[in-house]
GUMI-78930 format. One record per residue (C-alpha): residue number from 1; chain; x, y, z. Coordinates in steps of 0.25 Angstrom, whole numbers. Example, Ala and Ser with C-alpha at 12.3 -4.5 7.8 and 13.67 -1.06 7.14 Angstrom:
% GUMI-78930
[site 1,'A',[49,-18,31]]
[site 2,'A',[55,-4,29]]
% end
This chain:
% GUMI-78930
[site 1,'A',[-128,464,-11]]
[site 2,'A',[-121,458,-22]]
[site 3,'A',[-111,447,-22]]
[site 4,'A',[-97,450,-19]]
[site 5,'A',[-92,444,-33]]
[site 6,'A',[-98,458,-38]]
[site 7,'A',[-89,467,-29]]
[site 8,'A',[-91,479,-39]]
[site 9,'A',[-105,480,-34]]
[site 10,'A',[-99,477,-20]]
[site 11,'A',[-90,490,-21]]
[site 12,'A',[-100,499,-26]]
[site 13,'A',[-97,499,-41]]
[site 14,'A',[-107,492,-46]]
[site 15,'A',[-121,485,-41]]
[site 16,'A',[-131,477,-45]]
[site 17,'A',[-135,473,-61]]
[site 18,'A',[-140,482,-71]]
[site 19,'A',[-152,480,-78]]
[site 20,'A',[-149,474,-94]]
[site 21,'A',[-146,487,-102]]
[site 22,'A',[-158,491,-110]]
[site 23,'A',[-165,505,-115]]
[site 24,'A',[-176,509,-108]]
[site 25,'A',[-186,521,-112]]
[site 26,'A',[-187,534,-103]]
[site 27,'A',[-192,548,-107]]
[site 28,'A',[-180,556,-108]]
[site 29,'A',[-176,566,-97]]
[site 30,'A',[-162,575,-96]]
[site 31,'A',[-150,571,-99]]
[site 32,'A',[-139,571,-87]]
[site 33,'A',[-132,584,-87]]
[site 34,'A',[-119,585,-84]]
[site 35,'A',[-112,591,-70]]
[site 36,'A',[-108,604,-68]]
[site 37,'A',[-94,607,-67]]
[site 38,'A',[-82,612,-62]]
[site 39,'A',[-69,608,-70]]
[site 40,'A',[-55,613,-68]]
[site 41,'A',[-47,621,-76]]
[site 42,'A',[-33,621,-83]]
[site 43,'A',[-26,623,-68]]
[site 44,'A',[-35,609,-64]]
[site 45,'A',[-43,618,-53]]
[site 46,'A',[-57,614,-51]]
[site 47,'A',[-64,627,-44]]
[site 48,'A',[-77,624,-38]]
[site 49,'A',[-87,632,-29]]
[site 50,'A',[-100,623,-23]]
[site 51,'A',[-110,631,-17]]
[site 52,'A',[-118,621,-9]]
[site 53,'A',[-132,628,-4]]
[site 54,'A',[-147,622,-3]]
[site 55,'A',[-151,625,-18]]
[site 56,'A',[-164,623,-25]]
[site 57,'A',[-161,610,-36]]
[site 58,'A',[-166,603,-45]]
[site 59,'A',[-163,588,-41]]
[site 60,'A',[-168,578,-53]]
[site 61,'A',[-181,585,-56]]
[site 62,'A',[-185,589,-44]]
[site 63,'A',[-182,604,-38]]
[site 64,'A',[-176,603,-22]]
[site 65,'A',[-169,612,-13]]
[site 66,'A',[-156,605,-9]]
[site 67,'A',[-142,608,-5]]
[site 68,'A',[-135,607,-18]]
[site 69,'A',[-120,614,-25]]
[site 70,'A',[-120,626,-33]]
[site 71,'A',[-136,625,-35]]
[site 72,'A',[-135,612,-42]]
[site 73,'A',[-139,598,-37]]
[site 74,'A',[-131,593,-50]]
[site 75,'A',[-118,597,-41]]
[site 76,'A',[-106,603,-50]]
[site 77,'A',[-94,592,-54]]
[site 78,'A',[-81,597,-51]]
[site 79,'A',[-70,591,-60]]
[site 80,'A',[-57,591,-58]]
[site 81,'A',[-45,581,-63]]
[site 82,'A',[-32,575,-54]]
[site 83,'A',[-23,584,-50]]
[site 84,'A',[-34,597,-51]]
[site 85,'A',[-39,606,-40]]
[site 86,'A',[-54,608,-36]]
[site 87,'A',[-55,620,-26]]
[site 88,'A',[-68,621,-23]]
[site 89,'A',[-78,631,-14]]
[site 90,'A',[-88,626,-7]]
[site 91,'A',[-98,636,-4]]
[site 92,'A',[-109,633,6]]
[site 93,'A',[-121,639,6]]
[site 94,'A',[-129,628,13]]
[site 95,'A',[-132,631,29]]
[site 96,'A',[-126,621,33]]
[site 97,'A',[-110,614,32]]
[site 98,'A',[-104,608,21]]
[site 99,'A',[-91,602,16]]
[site 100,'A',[-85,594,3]]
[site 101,'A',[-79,581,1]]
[site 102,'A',[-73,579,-11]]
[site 103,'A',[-75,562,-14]]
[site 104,'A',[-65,553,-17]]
[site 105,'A',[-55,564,-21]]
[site 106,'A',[-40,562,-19]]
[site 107,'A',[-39,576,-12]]
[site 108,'A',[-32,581,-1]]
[site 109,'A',[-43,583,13]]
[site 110,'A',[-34,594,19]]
[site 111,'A',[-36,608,19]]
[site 112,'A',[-45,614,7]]
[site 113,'A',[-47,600,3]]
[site 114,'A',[-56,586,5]]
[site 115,'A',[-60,587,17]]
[site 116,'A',[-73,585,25]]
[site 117,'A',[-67,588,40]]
[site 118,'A',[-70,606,34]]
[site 119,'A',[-84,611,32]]
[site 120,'A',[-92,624,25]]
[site 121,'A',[-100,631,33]]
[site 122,'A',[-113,634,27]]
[site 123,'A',[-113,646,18]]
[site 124,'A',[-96,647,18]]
[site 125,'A',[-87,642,9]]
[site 126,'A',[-76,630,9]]
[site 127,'A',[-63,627,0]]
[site 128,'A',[-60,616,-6]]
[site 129,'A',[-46,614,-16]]
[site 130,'A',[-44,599,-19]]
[site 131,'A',[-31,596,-26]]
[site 132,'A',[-32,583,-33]]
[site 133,'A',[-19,573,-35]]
[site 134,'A',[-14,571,-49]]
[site 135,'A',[-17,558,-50]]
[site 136,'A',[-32,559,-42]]
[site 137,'A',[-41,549,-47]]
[site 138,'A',[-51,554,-57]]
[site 139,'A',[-65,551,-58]]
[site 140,'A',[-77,556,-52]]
[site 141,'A',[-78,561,-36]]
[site 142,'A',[-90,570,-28]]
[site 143,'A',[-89,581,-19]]
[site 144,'A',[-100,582,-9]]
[site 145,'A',[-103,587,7]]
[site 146,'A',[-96,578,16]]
[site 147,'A',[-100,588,30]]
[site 148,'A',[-102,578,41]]
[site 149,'A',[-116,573,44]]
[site 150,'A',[-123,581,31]]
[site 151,'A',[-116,577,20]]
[site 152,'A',[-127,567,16]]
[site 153,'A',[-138,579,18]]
[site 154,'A',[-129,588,9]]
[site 155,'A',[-124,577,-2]]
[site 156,'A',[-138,572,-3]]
[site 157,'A',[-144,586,-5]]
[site 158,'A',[-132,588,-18]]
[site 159,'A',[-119,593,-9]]
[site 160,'A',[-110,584,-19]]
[site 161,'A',[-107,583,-33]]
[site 162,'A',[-95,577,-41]]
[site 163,'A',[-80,578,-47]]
[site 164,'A',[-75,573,-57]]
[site 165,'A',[-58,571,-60]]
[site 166,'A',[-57,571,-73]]
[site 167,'A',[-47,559,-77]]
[site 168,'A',[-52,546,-81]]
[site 169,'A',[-52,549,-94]]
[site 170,'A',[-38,551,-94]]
[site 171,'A',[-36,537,-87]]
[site 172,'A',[-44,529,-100]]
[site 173,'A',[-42,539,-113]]
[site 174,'A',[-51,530,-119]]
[site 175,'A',[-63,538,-113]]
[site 176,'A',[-56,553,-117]]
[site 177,'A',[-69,556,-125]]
[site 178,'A',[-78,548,-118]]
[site 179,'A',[-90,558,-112]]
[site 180,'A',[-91,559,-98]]
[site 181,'A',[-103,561,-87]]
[site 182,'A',[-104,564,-74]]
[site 183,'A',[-117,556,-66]]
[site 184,'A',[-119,562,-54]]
[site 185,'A',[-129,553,-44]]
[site 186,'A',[-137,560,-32]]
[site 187,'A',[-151,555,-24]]
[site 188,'A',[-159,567,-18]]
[site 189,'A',[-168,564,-7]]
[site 190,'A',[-183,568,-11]]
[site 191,'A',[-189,577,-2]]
[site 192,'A',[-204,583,-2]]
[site 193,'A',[-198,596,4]]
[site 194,'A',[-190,598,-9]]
[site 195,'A',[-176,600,0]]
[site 196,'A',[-164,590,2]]
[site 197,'A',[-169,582,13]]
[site 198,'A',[-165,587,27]]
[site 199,'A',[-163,571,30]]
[site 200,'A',[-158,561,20]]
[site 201,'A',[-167,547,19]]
[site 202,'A',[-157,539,8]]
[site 203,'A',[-164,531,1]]
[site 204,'A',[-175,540,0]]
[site 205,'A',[-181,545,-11]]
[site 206,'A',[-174,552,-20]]
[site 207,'A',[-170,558,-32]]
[site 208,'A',[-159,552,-40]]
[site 209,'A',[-152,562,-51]]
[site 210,'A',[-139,561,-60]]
[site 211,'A',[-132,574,-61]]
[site 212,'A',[-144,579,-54]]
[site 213,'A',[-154,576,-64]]
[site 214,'A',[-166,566,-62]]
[site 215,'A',[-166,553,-73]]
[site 216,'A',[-156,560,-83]]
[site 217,'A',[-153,555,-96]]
[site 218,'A',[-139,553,-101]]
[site 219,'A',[-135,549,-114]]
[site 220,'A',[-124,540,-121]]
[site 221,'A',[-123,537,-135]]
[site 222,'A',[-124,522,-138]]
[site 223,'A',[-111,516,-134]]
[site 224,'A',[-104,529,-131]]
[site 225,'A',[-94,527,-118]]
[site 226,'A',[-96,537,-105]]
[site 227,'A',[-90,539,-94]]
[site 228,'A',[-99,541,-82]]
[site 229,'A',[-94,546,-67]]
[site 230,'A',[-106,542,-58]]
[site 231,'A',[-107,550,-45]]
[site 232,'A',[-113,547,-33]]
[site 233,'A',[-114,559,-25]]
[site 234,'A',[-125,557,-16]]
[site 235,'A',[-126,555,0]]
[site 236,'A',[-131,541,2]]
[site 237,'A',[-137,535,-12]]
[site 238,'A',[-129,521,-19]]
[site 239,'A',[-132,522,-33]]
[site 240,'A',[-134,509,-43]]
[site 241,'A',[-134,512,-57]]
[site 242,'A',[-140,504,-68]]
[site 243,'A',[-139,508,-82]]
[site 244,'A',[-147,501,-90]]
[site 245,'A',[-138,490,-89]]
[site 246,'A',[-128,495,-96]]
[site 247,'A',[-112,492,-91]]
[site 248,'A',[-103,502,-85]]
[site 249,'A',[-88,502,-86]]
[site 250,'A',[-82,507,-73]]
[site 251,'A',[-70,516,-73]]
[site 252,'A',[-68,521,-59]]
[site 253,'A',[-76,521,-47]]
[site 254,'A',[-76,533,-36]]
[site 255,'A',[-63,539,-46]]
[site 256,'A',[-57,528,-45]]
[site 257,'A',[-53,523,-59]]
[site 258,'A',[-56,508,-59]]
[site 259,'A',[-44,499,-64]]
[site 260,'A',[-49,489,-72]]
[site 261,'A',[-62,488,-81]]
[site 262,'A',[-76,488,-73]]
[site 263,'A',[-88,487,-78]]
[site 264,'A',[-102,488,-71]]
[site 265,'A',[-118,486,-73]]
[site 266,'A',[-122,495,-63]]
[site 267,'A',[-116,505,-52]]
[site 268,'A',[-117,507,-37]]
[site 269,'A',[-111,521,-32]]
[site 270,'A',[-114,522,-18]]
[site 271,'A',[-113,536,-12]]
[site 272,'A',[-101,542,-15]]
[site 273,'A',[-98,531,-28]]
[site 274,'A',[-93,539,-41]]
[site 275,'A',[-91,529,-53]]
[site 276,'A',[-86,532,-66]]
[site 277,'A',[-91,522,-78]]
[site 278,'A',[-92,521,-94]]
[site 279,'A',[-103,520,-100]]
[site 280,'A',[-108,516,-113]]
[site 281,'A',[-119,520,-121]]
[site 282,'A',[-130,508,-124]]
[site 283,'A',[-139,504,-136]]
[site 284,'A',[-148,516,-139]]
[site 285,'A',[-157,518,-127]]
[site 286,'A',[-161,526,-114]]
[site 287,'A',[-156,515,-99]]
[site 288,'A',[-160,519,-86]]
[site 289,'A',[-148,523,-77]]
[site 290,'A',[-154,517,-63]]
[site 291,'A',[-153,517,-50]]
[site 292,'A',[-154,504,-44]]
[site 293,'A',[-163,499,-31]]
[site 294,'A',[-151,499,-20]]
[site 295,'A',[-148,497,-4]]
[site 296,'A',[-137,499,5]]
[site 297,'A',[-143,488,13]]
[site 298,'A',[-151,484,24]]
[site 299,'A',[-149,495,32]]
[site 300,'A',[-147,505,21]]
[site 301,'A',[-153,512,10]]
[site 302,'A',[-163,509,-1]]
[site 303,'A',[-161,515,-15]]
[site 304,'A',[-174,516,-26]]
[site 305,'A',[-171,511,-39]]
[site 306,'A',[-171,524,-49]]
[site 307,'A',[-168,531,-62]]
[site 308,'A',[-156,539,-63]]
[site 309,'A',[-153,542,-78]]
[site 310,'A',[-157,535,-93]]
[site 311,'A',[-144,534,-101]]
[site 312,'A',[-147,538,-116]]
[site 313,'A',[-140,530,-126]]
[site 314,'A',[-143,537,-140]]
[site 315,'A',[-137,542,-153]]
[site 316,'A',[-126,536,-161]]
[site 317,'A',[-116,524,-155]]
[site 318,'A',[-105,529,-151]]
[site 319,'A',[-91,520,-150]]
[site 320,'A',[-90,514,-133]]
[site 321,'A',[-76,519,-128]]
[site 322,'A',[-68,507,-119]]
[site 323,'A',[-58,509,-109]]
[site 324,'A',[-46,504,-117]]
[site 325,'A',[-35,511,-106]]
[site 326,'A',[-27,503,-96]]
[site 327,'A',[-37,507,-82]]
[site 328,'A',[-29,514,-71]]
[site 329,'A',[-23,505,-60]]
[site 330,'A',[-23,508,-45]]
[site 331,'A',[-15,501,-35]]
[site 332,'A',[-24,489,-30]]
[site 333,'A',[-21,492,-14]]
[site 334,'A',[-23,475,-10]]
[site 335,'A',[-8,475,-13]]
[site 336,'A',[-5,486,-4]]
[site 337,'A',[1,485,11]]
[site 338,'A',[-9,490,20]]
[site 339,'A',[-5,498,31]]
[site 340,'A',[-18,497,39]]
[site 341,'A',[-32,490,40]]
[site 342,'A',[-42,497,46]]
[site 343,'A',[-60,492,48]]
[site 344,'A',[-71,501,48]]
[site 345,'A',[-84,496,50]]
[site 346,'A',[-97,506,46]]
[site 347,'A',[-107,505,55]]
[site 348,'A',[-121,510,55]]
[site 349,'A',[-127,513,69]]
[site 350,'A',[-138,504,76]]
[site 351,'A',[-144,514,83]]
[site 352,'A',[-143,526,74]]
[site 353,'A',[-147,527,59]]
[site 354,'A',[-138,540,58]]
[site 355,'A',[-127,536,65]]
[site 356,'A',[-114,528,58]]
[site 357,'A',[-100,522,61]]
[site 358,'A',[-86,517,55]]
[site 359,'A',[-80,510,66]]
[site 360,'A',[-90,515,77]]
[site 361,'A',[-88,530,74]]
[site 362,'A',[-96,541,69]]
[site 363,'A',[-88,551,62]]
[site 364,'A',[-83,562,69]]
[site 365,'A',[-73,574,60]]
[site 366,'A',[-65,577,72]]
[site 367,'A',[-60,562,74]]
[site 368,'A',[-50,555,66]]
[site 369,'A',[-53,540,64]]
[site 370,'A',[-42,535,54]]
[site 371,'A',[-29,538,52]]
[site 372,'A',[-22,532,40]]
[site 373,'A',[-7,535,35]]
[site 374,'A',[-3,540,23]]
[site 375,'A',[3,530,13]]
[site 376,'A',[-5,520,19]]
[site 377,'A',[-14,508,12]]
[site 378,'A',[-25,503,23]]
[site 379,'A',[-35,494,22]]
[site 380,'A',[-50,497,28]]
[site 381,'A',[-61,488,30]]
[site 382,'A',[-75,493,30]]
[site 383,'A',[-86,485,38]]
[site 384,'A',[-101,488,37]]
[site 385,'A',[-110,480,46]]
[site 386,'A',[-122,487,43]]
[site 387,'A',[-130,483,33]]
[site 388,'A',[-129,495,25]]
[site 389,'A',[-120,501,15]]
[site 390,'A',[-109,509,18]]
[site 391,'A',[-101,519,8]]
[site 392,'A',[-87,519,11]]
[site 393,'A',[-78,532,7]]
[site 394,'A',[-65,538,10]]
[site 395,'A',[-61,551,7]]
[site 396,'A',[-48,556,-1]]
[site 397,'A',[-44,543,-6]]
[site 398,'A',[-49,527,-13]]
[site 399,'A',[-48,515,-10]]
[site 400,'A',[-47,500,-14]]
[site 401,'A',[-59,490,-11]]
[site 402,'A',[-54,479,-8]]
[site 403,'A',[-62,468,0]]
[site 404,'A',[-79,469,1]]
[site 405,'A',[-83,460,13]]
[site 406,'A',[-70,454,13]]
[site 407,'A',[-68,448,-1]]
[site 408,'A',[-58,454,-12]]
[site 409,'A',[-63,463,-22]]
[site 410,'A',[-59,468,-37]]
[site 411,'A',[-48,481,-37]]
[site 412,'A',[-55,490,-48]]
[site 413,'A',[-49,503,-42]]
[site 414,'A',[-51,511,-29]]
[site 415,'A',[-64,518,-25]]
[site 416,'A',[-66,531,-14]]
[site 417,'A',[-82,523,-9]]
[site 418,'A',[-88,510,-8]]
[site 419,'A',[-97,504,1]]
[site 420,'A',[-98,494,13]]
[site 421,'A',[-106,483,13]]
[site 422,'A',[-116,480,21]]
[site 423,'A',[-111,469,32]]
[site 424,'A',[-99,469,24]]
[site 425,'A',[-86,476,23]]
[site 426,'A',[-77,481,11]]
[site 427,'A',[-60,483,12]]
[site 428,'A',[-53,494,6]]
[site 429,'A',[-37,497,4]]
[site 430,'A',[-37,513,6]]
[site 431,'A',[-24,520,1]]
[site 432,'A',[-20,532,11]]
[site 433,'A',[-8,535,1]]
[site 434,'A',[-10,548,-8]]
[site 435,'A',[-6,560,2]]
[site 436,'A',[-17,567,-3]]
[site 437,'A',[-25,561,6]]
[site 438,'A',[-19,567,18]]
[site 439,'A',[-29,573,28]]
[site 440,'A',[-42,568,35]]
[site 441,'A',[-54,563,30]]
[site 442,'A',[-65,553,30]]
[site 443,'A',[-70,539,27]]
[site 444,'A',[-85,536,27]]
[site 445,'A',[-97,529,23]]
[site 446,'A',[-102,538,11]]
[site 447,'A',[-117,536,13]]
[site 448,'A',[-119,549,18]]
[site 449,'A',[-129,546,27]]
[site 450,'A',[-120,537,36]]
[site 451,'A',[-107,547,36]]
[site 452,'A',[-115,558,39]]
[site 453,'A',[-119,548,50]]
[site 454,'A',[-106,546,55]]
[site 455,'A',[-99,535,46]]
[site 456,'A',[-87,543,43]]
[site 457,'A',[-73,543,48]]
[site 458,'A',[-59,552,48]]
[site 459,'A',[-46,548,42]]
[site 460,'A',[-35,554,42]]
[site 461,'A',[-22,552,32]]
[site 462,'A',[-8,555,39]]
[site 463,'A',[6,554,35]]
[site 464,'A',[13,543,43]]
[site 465,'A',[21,553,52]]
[site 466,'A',[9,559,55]]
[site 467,'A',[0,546,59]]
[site 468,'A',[2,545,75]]
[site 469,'A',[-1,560,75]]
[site 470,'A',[-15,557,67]]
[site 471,'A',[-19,545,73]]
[site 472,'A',[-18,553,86]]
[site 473,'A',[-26,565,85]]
[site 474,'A',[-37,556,78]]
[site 475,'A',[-47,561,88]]
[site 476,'A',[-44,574,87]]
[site 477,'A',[-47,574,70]]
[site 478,'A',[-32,570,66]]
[site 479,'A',[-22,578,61]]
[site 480,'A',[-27,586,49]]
[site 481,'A',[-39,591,59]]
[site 482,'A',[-49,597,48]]
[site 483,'A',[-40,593,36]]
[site 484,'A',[-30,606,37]]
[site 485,'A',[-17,605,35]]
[site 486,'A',[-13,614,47]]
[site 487,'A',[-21,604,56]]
[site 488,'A',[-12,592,51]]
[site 489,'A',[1,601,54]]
[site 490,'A',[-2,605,66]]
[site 491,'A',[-7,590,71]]
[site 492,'A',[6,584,63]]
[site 493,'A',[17,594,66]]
[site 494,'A',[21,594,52]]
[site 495,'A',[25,607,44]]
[site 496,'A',[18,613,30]]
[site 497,'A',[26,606,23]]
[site 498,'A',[28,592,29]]
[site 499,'A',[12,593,29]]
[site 500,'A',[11,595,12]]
[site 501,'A',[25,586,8]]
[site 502,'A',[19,574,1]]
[site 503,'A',[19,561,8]]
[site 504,'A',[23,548,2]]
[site 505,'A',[12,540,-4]]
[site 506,'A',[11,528,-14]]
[site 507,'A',[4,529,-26]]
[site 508,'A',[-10,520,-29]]
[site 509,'A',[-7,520,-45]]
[site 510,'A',[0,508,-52]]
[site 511,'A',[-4,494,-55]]
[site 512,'A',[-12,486,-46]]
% end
């Protein structure tokens, strides 16, 4: 592991050196393609339908039967901008269960919306209808299957794909004309059978692909600025990028628009990561997009050093467009009151390779194990004492980093994931404020493999009045029960109306 002095790699944004920038010479292959879409209209509504089935795909270059969206490996993006609507059917044509989590949105998990807690039976249909605050941070997010104990199967074989809120532009006019891509990273385990694996190895072999494509090319014009959003929306893999060693500026990580200037020689997104960054066109030349060797330690998993892409820089220079607008601020949550500190220690099992813990429990729907008050800023400390990575990630809402093994670190903005190191611990402030939020919903290690192994745990956000009652019907799932509205006035006694009147909150905006 690298020192602490380079805490950017410690917090999952960037890792290890690149190699010096240079050309190299490739034969040429496709270029990237982008995503397909769905957009909104002039009423902000997104409408989407994903019909997730066991399709026969095209996976880089090589033909495999896998369970997929609407036919497509290269799963569809679904835009959307603050304050729209996404209302989205989920058609399941797969023969077995199935679900949707929406990551890192700012949404509401009752009812029709974020939650994990319902289910599609195979070959039915579910309803989804997100409604996203005014002033929901944009950036890139994912969708994909969160169903208990075969999410890892179902992500890994394609049961995820991205969304994109449109608004950064609007945060640094600057980059109004600037083009922008959408890189969407997966690894599909090979098989001989030509099928999704019925078991997944990770760190087997596997076939890497952007956008779904295998080693595409993607082109730039000598000193022409993009902006890039980097997806990771696979079950288990960390990706390290090298370009060529060409610098990167970042400007938000996990949607989170960063507040001051970062720059960065390589990237780690871990499972679940999303980065957005500016590129800029080189000398005239084809530079290996890589993946870098990479383990989660000791105990972990072992990635093979491979090609993702070649960036083409060709044709005539271009002018590089700077950021020149003030960065967006957020509350830096170290000057905040806390109202409660709470330790979570992630444990892997001794005995069992497929069994793991937070605090000693494996995770069970029907059981509350947090309750947390509206309004409220806590602190959480997460200790790993096994010598593997862990991916932390909390649903509806972000957070502030703030210590990594008990030293300090720099406030760049808030992130929805980051991981735990091995031995070693990592501090966050986590801002229970918008009332949004309300509901029950998870927090959990986002290596697929060990939440569907039982490193997950249940939350729930109440209003003050209601805490005593939440905290004691904690065994029996809480007061929202499945996340329905009816459940949560029955279990509180509240009428219709007291159950939708806003709630008192303080904003995270104005100067740190």
């Amino acid at each position: 592991m690298k020192s602490h002095r380079d805490w950017r790699w410690c917090l999952g944004i960037v890792l290890a050196a690149f190699a010096a920038a240079a050309p190299y010479a490739a034969p040429a292959t496709e270029d990237l393609r982008e995503p397909k879409e769905f957009t909104y209209g002039a009423d902000g509504v997104t409408t989407v339908t994903l019909t997730a089935a066991l399709s026969k795909v095209m996976i880089g270059n090589t033909p495999y039967e896998s369970l997929v969206f609407n036919g497509d490996y290269d799963a569809p993006v679904i835009r959307t901008k603050p304050g729209g609507t996404i209302r989205l059917t989920l058609d399941n044509q797969m023969d077995e269960l199935t679900n949707l989590h929406f990551h890192g949105m700012q949404v509401s998990p009752l009812d029709e919306g974020d939650s994990i807690f319902r289910l599609t039976d195979p070959h039915t249909k579910g309803q989804y209808v997100l409604r996203l605050p005014p002033e929901h941070s944009p950036g890139p997010y994912w969708y994909h299957s969160h169903f208990n104990k075969g999410a890892e199967r179902q992500v890994s074989g394609g049961i995820s794909g991205p969304i994109l809120v449109d608004g950064i532009k609007d945060q640094f006019p600057e980059l109004r004309d600037v083009r922008e891509r959408m890189l969407v990273l997966r690894n599909f385990q090979k098989t001989f059978t030509g099928r999704l694996a019925s078991e997944i190895v990770t760190g087997s072999p596997s076939i890497r692909t952007i956008n779904g494509q295998y080693q595409p090319d993607i082109h730039l014009r000598p000193g022409e600025t993009q902006l890039w959003h980097l997806f990771n929306v696979d079950a288990n893999q960390y990706f390290r990028i090298r370009m060529g060693g060409l610098r990167v500026q970042i400007i938000s990580q996990d949607a989170d628009t960063v507040v001051k200037e970062v720059f960065a020689d390589e990237l780690l997104l871990g499972p679940s990561a999303r980065v957005s960054i500016l590129v800029t066109g080189p000398a005239p030349g084809r530079y290996a997009l890589t993946l870098g060797r990479a383990n989660t330690g000791p105990a972990g998993d072992s990635y093979a050093r491979a090609l993702l892409g070649t960036l083409v820089s060709e044709g005539e220079t271009m002018p590089t467009v700077k950021i020149t607008s003030a960065y967006p601020q957020a509350r830096n949550l170290t000057r905040e009151p806390i109202a409660a500190r709470r330790r979570f220690v992630f444990q892997d099992s001794e005995d069992n390779p497929n069994a793991f813990f937070i605090n000693g429990r494996r995770f069970d729907p029907e059981r509350v194990d947090t309750t947390v008050k509206l309004g409220d800023i806590e602190e959480w400390t997460l200790f790993n004492p096994s010598q593997e990575l862990h991916q932390f990630h909390i649903h509806q809402l972000d957070f502030q980093v703030t210590k990594l093994n008990g030293k300090p670190v720099d406030f760049i903005g808030y992130r929805d994931n980051v991981f735990i190191p091995a031995l070693g611990s990592i501090t966050l402030r986590i801002p229970f404020i918008d009332p949004v939020i309300l509901g029950k919903f998870v927090y959990h290690c986002h290596i697929m493999e060990h939440e569907d192994g039982g490193m997950m745990q249940v939350i729930q956000v109440v209003r003050p009045a209601d805490y005593d009652q939440a905290v004691k019907l904690e065994p029996l799932g809480g007061i929202y029960g499945d996340n329905q509205t009816c459940a949560y006035l029955r279990n509180t006694g509240r009428t219709a109306i007291d159950a939708t009147a806003p709630a008192p909150a303080r904003p995270l905006g104005g100067s740190p």
